[in-house]
BAGULUM-734878 format. One record per atom (N, C-alpha, C): residue number from 1; chain; x, y, z. Coordinates in Angstrom, 2 decimals, m for minus. Atoms other than C-alpha are relative to their C-alpha. Example, Ala and Ser with C-alpha at 12.3 -4.5 7.8 and 13.67 -1.06 7.14 Angstrom:
{1,'A',{0.89,m1.19,0.00}}
{1,'A',{12.30,m4.50,7.80}}
{1,'A',{0.90,1.20,0.00}}
{2,'A',{m0.82,m1.19,m0.06}}
{2,'A',{13.67,m1.06,7.14}}
{2,'A',{m0.77,1.09,0.73}}
end
This chain:
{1,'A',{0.03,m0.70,m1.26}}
{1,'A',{122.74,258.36,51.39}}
{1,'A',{0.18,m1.01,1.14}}
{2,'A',{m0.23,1.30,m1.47}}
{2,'A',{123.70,256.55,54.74}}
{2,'A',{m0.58,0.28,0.86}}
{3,'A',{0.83,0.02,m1.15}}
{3,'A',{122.02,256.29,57.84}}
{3,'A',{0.62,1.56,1.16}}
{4,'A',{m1.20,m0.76,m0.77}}
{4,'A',{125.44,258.96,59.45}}
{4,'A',{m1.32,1.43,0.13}}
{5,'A',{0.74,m1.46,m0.29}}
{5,'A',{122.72,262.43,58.93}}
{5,'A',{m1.27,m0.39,1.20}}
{6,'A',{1.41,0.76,m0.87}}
{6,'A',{119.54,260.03,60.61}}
{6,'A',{0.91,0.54,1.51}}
{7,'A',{m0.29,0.40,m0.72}}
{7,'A',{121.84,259.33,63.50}}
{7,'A',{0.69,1.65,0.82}}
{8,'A',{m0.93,m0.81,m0.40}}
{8,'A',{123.68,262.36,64.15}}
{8,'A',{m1.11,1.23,0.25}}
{9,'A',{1.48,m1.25,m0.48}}
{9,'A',{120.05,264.97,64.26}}
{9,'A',{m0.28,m0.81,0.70}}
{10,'A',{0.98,0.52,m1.07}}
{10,'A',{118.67,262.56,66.64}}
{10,'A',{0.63,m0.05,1.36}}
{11,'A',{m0.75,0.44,m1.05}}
{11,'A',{121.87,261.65,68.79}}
{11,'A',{0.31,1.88,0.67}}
{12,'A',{m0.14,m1.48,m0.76}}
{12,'A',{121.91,265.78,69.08}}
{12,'A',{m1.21,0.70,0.19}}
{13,'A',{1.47,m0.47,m0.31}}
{13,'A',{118.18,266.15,69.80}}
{13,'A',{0.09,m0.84,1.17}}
{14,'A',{0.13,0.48,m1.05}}
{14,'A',{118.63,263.23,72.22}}
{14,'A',{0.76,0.77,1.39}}
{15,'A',{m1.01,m1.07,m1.28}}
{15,'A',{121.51,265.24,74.42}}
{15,'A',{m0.74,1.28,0.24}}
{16,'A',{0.47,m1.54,m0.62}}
{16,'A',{120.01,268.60,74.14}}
{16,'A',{m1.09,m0.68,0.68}}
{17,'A',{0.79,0.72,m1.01}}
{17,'A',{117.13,266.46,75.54}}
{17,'A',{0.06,m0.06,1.47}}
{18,'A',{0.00,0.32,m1.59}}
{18,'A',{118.45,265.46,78.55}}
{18,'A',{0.51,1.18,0.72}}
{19,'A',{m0.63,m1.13,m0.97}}
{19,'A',{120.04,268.75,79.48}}
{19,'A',{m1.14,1.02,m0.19}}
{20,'A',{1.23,m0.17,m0.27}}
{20,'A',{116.69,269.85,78.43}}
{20,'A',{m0.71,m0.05,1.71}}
{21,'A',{0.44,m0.06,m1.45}}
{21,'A',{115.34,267.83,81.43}}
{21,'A',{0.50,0.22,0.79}}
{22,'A',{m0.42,m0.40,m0.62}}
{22,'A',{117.84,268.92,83.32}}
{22,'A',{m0.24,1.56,0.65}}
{23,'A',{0.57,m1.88,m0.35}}
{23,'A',{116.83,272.59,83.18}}
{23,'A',{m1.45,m0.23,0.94}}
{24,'A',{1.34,m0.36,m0.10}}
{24,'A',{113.29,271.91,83.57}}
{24,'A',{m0.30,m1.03,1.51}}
{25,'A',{0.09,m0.17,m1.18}}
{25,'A',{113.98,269.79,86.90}}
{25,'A',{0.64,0.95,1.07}}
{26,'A',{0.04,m1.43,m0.54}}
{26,'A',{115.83,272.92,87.95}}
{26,'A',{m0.98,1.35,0.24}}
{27,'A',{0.92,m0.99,m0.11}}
{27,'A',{112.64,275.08,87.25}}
{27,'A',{0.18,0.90,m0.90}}
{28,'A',{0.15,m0.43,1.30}}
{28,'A',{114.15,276.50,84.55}}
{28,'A',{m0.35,m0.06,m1.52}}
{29,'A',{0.32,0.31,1.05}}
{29,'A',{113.16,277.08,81.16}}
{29,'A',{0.56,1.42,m1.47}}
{30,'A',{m0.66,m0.98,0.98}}
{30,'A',{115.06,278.12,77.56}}
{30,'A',{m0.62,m0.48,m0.62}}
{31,'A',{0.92,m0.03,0.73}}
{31,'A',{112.44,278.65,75.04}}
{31,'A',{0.99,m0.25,m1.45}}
{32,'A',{m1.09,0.42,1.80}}
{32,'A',{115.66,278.79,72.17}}
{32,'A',{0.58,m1.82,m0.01}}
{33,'A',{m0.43,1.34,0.44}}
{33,'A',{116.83,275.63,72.99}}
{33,'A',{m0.73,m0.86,m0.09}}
{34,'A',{1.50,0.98,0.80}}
{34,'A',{113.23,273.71,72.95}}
{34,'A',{m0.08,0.40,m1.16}}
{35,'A',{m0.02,m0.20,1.44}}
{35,'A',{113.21,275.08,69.53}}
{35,'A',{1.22,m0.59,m0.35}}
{36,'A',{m1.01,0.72,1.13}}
{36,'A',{116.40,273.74,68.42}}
{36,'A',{0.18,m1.22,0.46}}
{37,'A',{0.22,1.40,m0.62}}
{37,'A',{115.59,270.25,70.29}}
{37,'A',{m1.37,m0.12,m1.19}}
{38,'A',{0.70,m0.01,1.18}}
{38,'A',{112.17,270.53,67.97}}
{38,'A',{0.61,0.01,m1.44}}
{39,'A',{m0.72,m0.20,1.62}}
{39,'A',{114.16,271.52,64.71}}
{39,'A',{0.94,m1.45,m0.05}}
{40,'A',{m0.73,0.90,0.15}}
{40,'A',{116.45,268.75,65.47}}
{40,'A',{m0.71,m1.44,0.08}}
{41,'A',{0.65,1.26,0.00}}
{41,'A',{114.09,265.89,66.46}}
{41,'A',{m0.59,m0.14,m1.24}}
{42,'A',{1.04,m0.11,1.21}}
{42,'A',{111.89,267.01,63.03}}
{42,'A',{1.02,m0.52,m1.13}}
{43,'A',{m0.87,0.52,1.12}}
{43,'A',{114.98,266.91,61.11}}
{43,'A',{0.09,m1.66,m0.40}}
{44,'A',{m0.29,1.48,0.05}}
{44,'A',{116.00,263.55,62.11}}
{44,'A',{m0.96,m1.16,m0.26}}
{45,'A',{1.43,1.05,0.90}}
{45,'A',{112.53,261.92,61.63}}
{45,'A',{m0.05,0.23,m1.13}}
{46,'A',{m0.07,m0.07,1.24}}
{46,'A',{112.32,263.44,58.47}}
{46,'A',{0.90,m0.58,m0.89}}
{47,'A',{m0.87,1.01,0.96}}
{47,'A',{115.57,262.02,57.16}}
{47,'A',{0.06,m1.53,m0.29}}
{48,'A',{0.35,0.82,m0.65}}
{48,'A',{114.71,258.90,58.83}}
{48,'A',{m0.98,m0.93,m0.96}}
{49,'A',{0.74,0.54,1.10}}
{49,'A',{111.76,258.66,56.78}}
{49,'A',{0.12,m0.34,m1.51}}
{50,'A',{m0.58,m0.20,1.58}}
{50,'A',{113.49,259.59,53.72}}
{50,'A',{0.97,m1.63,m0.38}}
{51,'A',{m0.71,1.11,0.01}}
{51,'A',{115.74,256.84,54.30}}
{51,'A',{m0.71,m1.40,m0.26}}
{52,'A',{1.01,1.18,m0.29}}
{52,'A',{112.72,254.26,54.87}}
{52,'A',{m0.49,m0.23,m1.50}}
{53,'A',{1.13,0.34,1.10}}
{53,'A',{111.17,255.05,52.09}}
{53,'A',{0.57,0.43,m1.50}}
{54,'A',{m1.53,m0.33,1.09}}
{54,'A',{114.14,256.10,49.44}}
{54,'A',{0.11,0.78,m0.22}}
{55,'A',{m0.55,m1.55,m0.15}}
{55,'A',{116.07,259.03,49.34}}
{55,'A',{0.39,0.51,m1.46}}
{56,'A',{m0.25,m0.60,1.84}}
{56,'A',{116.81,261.07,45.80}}
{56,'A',{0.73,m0.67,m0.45}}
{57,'A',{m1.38,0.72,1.00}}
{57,'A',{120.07,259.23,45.08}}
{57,'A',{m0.33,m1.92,m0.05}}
{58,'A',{0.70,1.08,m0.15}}
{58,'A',{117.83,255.81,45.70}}
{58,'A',{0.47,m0.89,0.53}}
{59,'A',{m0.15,1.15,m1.27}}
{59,'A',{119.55,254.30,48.82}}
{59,'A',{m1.17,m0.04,1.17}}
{60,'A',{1.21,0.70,m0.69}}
{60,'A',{116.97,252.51,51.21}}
{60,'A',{0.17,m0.65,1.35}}
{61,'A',{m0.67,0.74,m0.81}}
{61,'A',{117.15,251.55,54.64}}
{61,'A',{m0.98,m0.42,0.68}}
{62,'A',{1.46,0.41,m0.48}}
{62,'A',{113.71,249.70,54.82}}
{62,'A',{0.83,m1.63,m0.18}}
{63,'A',{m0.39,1.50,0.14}}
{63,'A',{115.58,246.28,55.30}}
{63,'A',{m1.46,m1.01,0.92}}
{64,'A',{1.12,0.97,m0.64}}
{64,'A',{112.42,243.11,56.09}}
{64,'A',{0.65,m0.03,1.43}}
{65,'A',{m0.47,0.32,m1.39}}
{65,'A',{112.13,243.14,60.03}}
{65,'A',{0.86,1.07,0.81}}
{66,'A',{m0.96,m1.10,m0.52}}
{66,'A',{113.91,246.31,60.46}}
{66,'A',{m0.55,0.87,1.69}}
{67,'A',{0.45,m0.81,m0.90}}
{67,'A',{113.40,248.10,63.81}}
{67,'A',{m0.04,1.60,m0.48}}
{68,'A',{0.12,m1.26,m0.01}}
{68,'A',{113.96,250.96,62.21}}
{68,'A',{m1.82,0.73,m0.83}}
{69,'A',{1.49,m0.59,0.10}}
{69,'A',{109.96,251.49,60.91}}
{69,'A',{m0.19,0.23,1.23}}
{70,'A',{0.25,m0.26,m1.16}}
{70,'A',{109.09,251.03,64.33}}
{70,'A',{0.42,1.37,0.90}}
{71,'A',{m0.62,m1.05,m0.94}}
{71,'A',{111.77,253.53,65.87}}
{71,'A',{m0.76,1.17,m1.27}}
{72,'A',{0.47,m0.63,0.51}}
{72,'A',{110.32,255.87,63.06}}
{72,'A',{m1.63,0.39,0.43}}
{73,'A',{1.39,m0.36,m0.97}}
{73,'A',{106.71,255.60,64.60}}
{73,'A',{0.33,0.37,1.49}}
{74,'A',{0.67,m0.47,m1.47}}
{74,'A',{107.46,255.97,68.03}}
{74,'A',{1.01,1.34,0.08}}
{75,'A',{0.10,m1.72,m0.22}}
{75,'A',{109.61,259.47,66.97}}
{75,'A',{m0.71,0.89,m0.04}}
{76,'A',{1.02,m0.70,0.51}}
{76,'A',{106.45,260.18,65.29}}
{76,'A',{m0.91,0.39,1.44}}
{77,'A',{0.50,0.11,m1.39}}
{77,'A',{104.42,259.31,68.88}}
{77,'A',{0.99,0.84,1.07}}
{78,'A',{m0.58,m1.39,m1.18}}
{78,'A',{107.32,261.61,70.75}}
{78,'A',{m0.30,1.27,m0.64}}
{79,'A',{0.21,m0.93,0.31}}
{79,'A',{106.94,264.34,68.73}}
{79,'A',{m1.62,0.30,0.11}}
{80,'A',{1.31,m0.12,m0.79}}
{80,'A',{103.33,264.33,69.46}}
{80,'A',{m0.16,0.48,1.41}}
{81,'A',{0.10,m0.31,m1.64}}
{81,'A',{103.26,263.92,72.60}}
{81,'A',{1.04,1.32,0.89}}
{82,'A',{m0.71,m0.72,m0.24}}
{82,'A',{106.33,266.32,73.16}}
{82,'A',{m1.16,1.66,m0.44}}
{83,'A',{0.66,m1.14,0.54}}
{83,'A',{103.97,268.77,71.10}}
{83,'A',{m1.33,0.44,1.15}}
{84,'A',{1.83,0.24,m1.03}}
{84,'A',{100.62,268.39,73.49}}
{84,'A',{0.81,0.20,1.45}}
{85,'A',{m0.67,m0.82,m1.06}}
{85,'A',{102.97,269.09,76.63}}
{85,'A',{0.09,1.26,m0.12}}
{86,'A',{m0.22,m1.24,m0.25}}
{86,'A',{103.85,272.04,75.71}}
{86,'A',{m1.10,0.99,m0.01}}
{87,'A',{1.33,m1.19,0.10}}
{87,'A',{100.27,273.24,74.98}}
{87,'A',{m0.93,m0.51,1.41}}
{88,'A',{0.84,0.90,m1.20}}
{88,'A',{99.24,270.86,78.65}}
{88,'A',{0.39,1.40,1.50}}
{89,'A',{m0.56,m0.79,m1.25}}
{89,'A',{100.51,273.91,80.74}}
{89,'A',{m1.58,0.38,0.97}}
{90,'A',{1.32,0.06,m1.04}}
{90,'A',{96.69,274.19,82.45}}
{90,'A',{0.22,m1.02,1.29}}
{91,'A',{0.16,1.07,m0.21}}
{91,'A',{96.96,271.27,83.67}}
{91,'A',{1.87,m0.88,0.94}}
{92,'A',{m1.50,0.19,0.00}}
{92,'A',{100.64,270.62,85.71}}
{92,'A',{0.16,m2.34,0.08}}
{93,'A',{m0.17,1.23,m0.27}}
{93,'A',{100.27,267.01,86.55}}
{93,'A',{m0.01,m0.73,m1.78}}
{94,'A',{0.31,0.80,1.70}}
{94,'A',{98.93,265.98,82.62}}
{94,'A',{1.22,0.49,m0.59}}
{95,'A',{m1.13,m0.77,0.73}}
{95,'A',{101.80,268.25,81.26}}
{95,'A',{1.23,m1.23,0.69}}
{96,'A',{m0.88,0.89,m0.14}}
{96,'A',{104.08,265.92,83.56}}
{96,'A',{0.10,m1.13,m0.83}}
{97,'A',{0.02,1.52,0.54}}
{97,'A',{102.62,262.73,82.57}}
{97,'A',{0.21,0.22,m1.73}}
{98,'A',{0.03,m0.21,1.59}}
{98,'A',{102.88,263.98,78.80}}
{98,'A',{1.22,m0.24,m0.16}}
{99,'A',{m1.34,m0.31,0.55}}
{99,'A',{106.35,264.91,78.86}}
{99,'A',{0.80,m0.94,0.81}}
{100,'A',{m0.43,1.81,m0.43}}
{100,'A',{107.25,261.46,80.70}}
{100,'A',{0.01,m0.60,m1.28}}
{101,'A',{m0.08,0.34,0.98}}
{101,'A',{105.62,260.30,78.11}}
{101,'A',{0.71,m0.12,m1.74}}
{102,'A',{m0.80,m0.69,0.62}}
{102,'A',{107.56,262.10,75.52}}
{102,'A',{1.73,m0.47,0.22}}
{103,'A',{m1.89,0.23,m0.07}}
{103,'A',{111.38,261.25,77.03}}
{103,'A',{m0.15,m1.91,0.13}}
{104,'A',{m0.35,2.28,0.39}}
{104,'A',{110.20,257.06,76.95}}
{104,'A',{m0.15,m0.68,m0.96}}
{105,'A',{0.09,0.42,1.51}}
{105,'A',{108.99,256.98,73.74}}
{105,'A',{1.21,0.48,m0.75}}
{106,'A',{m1.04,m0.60,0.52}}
{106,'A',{111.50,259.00,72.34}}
{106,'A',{1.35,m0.84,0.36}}
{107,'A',{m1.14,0.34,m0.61}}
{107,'A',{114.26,257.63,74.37}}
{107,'A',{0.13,m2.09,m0.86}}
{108,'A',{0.40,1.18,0.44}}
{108,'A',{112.70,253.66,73.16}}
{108,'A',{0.47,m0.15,m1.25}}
{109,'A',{m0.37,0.08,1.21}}
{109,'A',{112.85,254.85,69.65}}
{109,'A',{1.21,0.14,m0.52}}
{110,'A',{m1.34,m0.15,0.00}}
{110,'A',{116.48,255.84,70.26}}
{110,'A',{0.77,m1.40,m0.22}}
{111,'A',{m0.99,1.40,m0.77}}
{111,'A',{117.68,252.65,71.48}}
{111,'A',{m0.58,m0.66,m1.69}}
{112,'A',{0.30,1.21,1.03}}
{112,'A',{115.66,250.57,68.32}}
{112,'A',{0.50,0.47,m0.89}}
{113,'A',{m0.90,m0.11,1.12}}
{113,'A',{117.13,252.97,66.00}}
{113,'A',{1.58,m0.74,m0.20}}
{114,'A',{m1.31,0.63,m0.29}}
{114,'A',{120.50,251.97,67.36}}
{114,'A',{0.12,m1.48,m0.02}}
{115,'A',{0.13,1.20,0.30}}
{115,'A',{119.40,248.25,67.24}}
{115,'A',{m0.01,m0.28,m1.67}}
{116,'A',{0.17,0.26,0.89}}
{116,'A',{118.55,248.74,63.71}}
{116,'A',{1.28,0.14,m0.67}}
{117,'A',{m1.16,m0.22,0.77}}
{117,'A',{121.83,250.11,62.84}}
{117,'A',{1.21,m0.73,m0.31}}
{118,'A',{m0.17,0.74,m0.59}}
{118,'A',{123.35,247.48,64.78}}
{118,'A',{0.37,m1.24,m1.24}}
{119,'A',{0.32,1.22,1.23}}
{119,'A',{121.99,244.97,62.04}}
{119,'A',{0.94,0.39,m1.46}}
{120,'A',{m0.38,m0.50,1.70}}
{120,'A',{123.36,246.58,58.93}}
{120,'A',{1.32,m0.42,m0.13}}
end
């Protein structure tokens, strides 16, 4: 298995992302496409992991020193935090700082995936 499925659920969770925040500094909000930004970020960690830790056909992309564990924890830490925004709606300022939180981690783990790939 190659890294091409990792890269390609994340690089289309990262875009719907930003046109994500694009809506939501307009004031709008599409409840279908946060679900298929969720389905897609889950995917891509999940394969991600699969990859880390060896996939059925027993390719591996846990190379010593890899950024890619790292970018694998801090999708784990956006999807968190992406998750706890959406339930922070009491609260508008914490819901901000959440979902800040959420597009720098996420966005961080982007970039180290792409460092890791970089290496190969």
């Amino acid at each position: 298995m190659t890294p091409t499925p990792v890269v390609a659920l994340l690089t289309a969770s990262a875009l719907l992302g930003l046109y994500l925040l694009l809506l939501y500094l307009r004031g709008e909000r599409k409840q279908g496409l946060v679900a298929l930004h969720l389905l897609l970020g889950f995917g891509g960690l999940e394969t991600l992991v699969m990859l880390l830790h060896g996939a059925p056909d027993g390719a591996t992309f846990a190379a010593p020193g890899s950024f890619a564990k790292i970018a694998a924890g801090l999708f784990a830490v956006s999807a968190f935090s992406g998750f706890i925004a959406a339930l922070a709606r009491r609260s508008p300022v914490a819901a901000n700082v959440v979902l800040g939180t959420h597009v720098t981690v996420g966005m961080a783990g982007f970039a180290l995936l792409l460092a890791a790939l970089s290496a190969v």
